[in-house]
C-alpha positions in Angstrom: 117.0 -98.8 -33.6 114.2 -96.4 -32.9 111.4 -96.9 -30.7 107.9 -96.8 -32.9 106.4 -96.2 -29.4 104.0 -93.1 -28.8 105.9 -90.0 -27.8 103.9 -88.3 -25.0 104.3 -84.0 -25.2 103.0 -82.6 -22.4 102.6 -78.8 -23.5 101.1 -75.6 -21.3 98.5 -74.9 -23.8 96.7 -78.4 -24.3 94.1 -79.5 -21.8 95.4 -83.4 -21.9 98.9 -85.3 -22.8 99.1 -85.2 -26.4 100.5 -88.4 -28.4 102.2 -89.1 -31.6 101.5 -91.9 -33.4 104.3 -93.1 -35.3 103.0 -96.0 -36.9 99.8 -94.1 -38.0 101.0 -91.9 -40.3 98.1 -89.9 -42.2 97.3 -86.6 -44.3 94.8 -84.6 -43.6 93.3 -81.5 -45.8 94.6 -77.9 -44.8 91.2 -77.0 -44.8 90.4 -79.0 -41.8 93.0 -77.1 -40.0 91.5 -74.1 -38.1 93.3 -70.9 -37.0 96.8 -70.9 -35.4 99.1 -73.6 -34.1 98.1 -74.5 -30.4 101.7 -75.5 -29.2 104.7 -76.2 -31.2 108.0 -78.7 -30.4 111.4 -78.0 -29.9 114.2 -79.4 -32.1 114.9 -82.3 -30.2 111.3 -83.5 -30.5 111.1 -83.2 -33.7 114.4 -85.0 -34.3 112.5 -88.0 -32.1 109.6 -88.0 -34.6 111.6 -87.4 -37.7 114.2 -90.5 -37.2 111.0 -92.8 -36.1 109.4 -92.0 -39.1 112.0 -92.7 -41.1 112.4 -95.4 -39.6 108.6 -97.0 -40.1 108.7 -96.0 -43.6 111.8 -97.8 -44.1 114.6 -95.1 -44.8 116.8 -96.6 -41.6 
């Protein structure tokens, strides 16, 4: 089973602890995305995120 906790990245660029929400999954308009990425995750965080989601929507 996978933990539909928050997964905490703490990244060099961001001034605080950044959290995913795995049980609040939204879309949001390009639009309201400005400029370049701040930070980005490596492959094992985004295997966490990936298998939770599945997960809350269901797929495991």
């Amino acid at each position: 089973m996978v933990p539909i906790k928050n997964y905490n990245f703490k990244k060099r660029k961001l001034e605080k602890d950044s959290d995913v929400v795995i049980e609040q999954i939204r879309a949001i308009d390009k639009g309201r995305i400005i400029g370049n990425p701040i930070v980005s995750l490596s492959d094992n965080e985004l295997k966490l995120i990936e298998e939770a989601v599945l997960f809350v929507l269901g797929f495991k």
